[in-house]
N, C-alpha and C positions, 0 to 999 in steps of 0.2 A: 211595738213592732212584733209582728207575728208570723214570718215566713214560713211556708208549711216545711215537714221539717224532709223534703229532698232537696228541697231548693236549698235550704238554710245547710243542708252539706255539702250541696255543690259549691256553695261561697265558702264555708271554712276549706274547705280540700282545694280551691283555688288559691286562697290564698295563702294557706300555710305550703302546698308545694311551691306555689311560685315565688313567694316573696319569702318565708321563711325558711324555707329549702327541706321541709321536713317530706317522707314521703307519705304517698297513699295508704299504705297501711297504718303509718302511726299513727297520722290524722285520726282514720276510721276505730282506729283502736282507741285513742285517747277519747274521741266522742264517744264510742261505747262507755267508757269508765266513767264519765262525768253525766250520764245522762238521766242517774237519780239527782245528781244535784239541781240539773238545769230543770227537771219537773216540779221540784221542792221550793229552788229560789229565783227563776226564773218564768214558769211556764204560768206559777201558781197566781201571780202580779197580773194577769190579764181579768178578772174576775173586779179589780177594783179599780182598771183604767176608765179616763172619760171617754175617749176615743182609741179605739184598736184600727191599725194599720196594718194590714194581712197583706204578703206578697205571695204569690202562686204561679209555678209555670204552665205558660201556655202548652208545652210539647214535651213528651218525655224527654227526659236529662239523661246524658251523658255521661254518668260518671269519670270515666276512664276517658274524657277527653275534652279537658280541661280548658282547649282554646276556642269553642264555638260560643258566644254568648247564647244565653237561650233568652228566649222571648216571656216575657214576665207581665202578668196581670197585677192590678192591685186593688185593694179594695175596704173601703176606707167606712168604720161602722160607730154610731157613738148608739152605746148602747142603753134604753130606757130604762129610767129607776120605778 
């Protein structure tokens, strides 16, 4: 799974304030601090998938307002050897 990466922090900042109660700063702060790891052991695994499933928003996001869903494309690629 590949969400580009606004969308992929509109889902963690949605779900860590809403359900974990943490705020938007921390979220934004703790993603900053983990986002060599997520290139390293994360992002690097796409390179040796059979199939890559990419989500992308159709309309700029919202950060600061967490209760709109936004409208999400997907796009689904098995890439040639």
């Amino acid at each position: 799974m590949e969400p580009v990466d606004e969308l992929r922090t509109w889902w963690k900042l949605k779900r860590d304030v809403q359900e974990r109660g943490h705020s938007p700063e921390r979220v934004i702060e703790q993603l900053k601090q983990r986002e060599k790891d997520s290139l390293k052991y994360i992002k690097s695994q796409g390179e040796f998938a059979d199939i890559k499933v990419s989500f992308f928003n159709l309309n700029p996001l919202d950060l600061e307002n967490l209760e709109n869903e936004p409208a999400i494309g997907l796009q689904v690629v098995m890439p040639n050897e």
